[in-house]
C-alpha positions as CSV (number, residue, x, y, z in Angstrom):
1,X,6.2,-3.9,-32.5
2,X,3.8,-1.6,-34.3
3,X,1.7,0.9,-32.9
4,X,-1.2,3.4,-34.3
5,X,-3.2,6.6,-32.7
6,X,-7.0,6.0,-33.0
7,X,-10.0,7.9,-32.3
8,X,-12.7,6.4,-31.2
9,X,-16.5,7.3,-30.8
10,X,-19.1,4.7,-29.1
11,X,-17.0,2.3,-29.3
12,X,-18.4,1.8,-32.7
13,X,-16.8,4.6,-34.9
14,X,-13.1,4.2,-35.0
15,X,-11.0,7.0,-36.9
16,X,-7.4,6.2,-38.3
17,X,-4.8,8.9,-39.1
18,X,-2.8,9.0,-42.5
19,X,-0.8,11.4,-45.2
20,X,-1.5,10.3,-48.3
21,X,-3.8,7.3,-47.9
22,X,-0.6,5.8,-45.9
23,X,-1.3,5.2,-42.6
24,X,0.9,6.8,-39.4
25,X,2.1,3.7,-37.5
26,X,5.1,4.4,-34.9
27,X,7.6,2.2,-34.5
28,X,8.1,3.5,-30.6
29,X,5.2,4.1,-28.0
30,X,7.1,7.1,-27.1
31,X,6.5,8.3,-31.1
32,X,2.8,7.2,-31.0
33,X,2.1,8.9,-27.3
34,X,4.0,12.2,-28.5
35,X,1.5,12.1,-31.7
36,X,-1.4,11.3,-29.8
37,X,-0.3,14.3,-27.4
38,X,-0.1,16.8,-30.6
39,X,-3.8,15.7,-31.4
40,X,-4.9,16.7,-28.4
41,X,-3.5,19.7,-28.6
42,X,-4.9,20.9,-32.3
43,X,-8.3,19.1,-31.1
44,X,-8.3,17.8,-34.3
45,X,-11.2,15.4,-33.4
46,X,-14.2,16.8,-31.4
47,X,-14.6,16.6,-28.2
48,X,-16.4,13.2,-27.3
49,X,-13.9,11.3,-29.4
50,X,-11.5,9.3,-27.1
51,X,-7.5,9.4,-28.6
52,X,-6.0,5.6,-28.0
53,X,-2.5,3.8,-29.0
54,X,-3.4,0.8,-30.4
55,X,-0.7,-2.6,-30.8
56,X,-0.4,-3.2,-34.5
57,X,1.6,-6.1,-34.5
């Protein structure tokens, strides 16, 4: 299983993260909550965007 950190905004406005124009996927939840944690922490999305995991596959 597959899983991606997401930002989303109005549930319209959905931001991806990636290095390269290759997207981070993780292939543990514990990788993908430990990113999605590190986020948080650098706020590097404002405020009134809402961090998720997402299932990829």
């Amino acid at each position: 299983m597959l899983f991606r950190v997401v930002g989303v905004y109005l549930d319209d406005i959905r931001v991806t993260f990636a290095d390269k124009q290759q997207e981070f996927t993780f292939s543990k939840l514990k990788d993908a909550q430990d990113f999605l944690e590190e986020l948080r922490k650098q706020e590097a999305l404002p405020e009134n965007y809402e961090l998720k995991i997402e299932k990829i596959s």
